[in-house]
N, C-alpha and C positions, 0 to 999 in steps of 0.2 A: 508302869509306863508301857505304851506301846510297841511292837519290836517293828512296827511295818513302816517300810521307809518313805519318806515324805517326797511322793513320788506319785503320780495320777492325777483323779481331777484336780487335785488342791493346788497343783501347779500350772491347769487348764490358763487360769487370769494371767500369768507369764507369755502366754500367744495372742494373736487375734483370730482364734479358729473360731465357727459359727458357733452360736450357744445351742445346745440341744443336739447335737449332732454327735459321733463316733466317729472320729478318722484315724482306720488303720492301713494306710497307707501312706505314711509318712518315706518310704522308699522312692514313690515316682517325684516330686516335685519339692519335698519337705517343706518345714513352714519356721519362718523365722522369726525368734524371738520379740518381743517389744521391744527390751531395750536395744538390742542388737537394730532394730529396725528407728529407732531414734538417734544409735548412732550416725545410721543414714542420713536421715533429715538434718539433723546439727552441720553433717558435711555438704549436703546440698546448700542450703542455705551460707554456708562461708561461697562455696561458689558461688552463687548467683552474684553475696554481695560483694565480689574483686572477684571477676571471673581471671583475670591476667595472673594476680597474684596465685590464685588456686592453681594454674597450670605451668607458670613458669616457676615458680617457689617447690611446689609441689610433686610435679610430675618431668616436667622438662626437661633441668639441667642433665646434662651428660657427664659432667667429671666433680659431682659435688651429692654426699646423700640427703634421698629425698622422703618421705614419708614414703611413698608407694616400695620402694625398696627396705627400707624397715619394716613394713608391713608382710612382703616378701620374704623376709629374714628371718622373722617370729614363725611364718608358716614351714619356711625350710628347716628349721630345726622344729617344729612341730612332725614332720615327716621323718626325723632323722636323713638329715641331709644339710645342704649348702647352699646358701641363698645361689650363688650361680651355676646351681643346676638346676633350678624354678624359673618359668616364666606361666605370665598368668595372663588367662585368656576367656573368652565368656564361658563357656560351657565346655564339656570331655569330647563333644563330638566336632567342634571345634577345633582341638587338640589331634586328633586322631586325622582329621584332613590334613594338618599340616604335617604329620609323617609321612601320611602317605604320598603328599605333595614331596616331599623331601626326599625320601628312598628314591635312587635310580631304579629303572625296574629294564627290561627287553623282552622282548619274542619269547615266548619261553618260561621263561621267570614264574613263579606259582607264588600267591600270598595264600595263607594257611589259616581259616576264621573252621566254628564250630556252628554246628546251627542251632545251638543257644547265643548265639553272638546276636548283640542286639540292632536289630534292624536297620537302622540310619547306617550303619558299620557296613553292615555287609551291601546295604547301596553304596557304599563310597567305593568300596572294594573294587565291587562288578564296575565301576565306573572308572576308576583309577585303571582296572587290567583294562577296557574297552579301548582307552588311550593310549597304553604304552605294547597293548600285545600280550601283555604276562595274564597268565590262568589263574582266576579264583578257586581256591581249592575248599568245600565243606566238611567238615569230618562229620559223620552223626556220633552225636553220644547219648544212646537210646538212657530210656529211661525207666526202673530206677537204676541207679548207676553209684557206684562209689570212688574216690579218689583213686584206689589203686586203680581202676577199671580206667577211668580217667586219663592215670598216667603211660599204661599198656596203650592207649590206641594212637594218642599225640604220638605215642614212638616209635610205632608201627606204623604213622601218616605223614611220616619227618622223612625226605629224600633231599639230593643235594640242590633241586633245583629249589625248593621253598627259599625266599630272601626276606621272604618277614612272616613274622607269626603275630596275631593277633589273639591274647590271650584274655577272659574276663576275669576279673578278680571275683566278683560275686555276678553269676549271670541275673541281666535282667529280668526274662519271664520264667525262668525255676527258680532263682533263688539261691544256686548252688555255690557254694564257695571253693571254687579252684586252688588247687594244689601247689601255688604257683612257684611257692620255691624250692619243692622237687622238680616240676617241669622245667623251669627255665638250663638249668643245665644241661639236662638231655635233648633242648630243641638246639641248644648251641652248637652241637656236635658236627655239624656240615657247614655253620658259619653263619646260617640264619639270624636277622635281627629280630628283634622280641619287642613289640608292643603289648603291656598291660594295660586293658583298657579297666579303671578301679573306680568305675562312676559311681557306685556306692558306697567307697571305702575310706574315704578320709574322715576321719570323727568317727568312724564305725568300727574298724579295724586297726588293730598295731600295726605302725610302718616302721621301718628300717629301710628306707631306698638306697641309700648310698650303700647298701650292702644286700639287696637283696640279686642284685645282676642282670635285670631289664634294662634293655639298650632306652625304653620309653616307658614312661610310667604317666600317667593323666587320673585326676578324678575331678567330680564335683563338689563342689565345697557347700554347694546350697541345701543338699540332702543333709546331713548326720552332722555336719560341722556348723551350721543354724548360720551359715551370712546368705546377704540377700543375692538373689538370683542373678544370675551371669559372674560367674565366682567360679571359674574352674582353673589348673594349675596341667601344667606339663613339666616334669620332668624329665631331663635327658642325660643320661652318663656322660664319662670327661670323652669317652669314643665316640659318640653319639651327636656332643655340640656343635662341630665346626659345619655338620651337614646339614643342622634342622634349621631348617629358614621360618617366617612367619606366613601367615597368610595374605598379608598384604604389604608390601614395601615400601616401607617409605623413613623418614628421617633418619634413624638409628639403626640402615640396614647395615651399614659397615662395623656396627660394634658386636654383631653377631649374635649368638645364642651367650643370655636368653634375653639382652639388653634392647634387640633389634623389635623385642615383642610389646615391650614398653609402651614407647609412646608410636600407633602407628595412624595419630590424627587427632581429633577433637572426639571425646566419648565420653558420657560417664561413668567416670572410676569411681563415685562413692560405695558401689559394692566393695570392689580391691580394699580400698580402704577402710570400712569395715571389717575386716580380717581379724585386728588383735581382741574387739569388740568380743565377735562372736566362738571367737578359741578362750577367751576369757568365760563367756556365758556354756561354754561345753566343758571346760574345766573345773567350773564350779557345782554342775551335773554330775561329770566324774569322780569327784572326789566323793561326793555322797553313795555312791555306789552302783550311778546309775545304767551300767554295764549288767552288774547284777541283776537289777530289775527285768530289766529287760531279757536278759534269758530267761528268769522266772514267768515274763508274761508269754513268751514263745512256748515254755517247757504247757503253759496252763491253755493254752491255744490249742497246742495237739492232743492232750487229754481231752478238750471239750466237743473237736472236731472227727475225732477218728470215731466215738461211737456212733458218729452217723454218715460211715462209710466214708469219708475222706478220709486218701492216702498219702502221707507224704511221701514226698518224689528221691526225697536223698537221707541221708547220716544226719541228725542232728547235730550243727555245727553252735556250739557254745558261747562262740562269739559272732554271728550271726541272729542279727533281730530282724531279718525275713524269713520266712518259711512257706515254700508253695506246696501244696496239696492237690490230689488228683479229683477231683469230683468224679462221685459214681454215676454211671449213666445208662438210662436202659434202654435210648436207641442212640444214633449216629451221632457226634457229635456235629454244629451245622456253626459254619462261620460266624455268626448273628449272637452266639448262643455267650460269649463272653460280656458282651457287652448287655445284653437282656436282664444276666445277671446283676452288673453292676450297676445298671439301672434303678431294678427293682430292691435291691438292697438301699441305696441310697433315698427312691420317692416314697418306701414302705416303712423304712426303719430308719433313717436318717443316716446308715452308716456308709463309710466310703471305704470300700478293698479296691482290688484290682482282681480283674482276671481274664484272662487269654485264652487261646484254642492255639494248642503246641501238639505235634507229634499224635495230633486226631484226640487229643483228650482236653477236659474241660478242665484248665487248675484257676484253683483261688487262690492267690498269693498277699499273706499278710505281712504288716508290720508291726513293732513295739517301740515304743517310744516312750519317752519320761513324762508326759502328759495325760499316757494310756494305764487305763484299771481292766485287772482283771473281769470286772462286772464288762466293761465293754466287748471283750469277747463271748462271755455271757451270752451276752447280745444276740451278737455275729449267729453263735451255737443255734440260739431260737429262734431266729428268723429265717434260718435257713430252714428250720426243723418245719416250722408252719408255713412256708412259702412252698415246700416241697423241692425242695432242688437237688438233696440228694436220690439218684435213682432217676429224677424226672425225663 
């Protein structure tokens, strides 16, 4: 019998990804399930047929449980935590405006982001200080770099004026997975509030929130957790509740965090509601060992990648299935030059990475996923190797 686990393409017919293609990039946008995606449809269609019923039965009531809050409840203890310290909102960046909306800020006042912070972040930032006065603070965390290195500079860029910290749980253009729960104690030390921004990490990483000690914790659900898109969660401590408002006010702004986030109009919730769906179709993954895999296909990724001069940029982290890589380059690297790539891998070879121009270098940033075989990095490996990109 054979030892290899039933994991790759043989599980491709489980997605509607294109036939013929390699996507390893399951990090930027993820791809959800079929049946997870039928769940959808089953919920759509009750709505259409009693739309009243779908929203006053469903979503509405205020002093009675409703599905969306069961569904809520499965996630909160998926998170290790308490359904009323979730509120579920479309997307982390989402999530991240209404802290920022929330925190008082004055004259003065510093928020504290890194420049691997991902972009829409640090516009909110520079737009949120523009309004109130308070200074965007960058830390550089050159590269390559290791946690401790990590934890030394946040410590050393921690003063009494910082009021909130923007921390990522895995950054989005390296890849790196943050220290966070060494850090979060040492940025507490002057009083500072701590956003983790974990738009990669739910279904990717172990949580513990209710004990990890961020004042704010947000991620996407639609990456590593397979529900369908506009599926992201905020979490906020019991200190944290009574200040985080929503981003729009309306019916259930008086019952507060995270009840106020609920219902704030006519929308649809068949994502939310696919929730128990798609932790259902991630736990029947993990159980098979699909954790495993997936470091195996990272660990087989940087074997195939480093003899031809990619570097990776950090520690290989175990339970991380991204890994960016520095492409070698023999002149300058030129804004144009990330996207060229991504191009040309996807109209020449059919595959989909990701890759950026950070800190003047050119990284290719992968993914692993329970859908991905080793042969598709293979792939990756030779078409980079005949296209000439390392070096070029």
């Amino acid at each position: 019998m054979s030892s290899t686990p039933p994991f790759g393409a043989s599980l491709r017919p489980l997605w509607r990804l294109e036939a013929g293609a390699r996507f390893l990039n399951h990090g930027s946008y993820g791809a959800c399930p079929r049946e997870v995606l039928e769940t959808q449809d089953r919920l759509r269609l009750e709505m259409e047929a009693q739309p009243d019923r779908f929203f006053r039965q469903g979503i509405v009531p205020r002093d009675t449980p409703t599905p969306l809050r069961e569904a809520i409840a499965r996630l909160a203890s998926f998170v290790g935590s308490e359904s009323e310290s979730i509120a579920l909102l479309e997307n982390a960046t989402s999530a991240v405006q209404a802290v920022l909306r929330s925190v008082t800020l004055s004259a003065g006042d510093e928020i504290l982001v890194n420049d691997h912070t991902y972009n829409a972040v640090r516009r909110m930032v520079e737009a949120r200080c523009a309004e109130t006065g308070a200074v965007p603070r960058v830390l550089p965390l050159p590269l390559p770099i290791t946690p401790a290195d990590i934890v030394q500079r946040f410590r050393d860029a921690l003063t009494p004026r910082v009021r909130l910290v923007i921390l990522d749980h895995i950054t989005s253009p390296t890849a790196i997975v943050m220290p966070v729960a060494t850090l979060i104690p040492e940025l507490k030390r002057f009083g500072a509030r701590i956003l983790v921004d974990g738009a990669h990490a739910v279904g990717h990483l172990p949580l513990h929130l209710s004990t990890l000690g961020a004042d704010w914790y947000t991620s996407n659900a639609h990456k590593w957790l397979f529900t369908p898109r506009g599926t992201a969660f905020l979490h906020a401590s019991e200190s944290a509740r009574t200040m985080t408002k929503p981003l729009v006010v309306s019916h259930y702004a008086d019952l507060g965090f995270p009840r106020a986030f609920d219902y704030v109009g006519t929308r649809d919730y068949t994502p939310w509601l696919s929730l128990p769906a798609a932790m259902a179709f991630h736990q029947s993954l993990e159980s098979r060992g699909a954790a495993a895999w997936r470091a195996r296909l990272i660990a087989h990724a940087t074997r195939k990648l480093e003899p031809l001069g990619l570097q990776p940029i950090a520690p290989a982290e175990p339970t991380c299935a991204l890994r960016s890589f520095r492409m070698p380059q023999r002149r300058a690297v030129e804004a144009g030059d990330a996207e060229a790539l991504t191009s040309a891998l996807w109209s020449g070879h059919r595959i989909q990475s990701m890759a950026v121009v950070f800190e003047g270098a050119l990284l290719l940033r992968v993914s692993a996923q329970a859908y991905v075989d080793e042969e598709d990095f293979d792939a990756l490996a030779e078409a980079l190797a005949v296209d000439g990109w390392p070096g070029r």
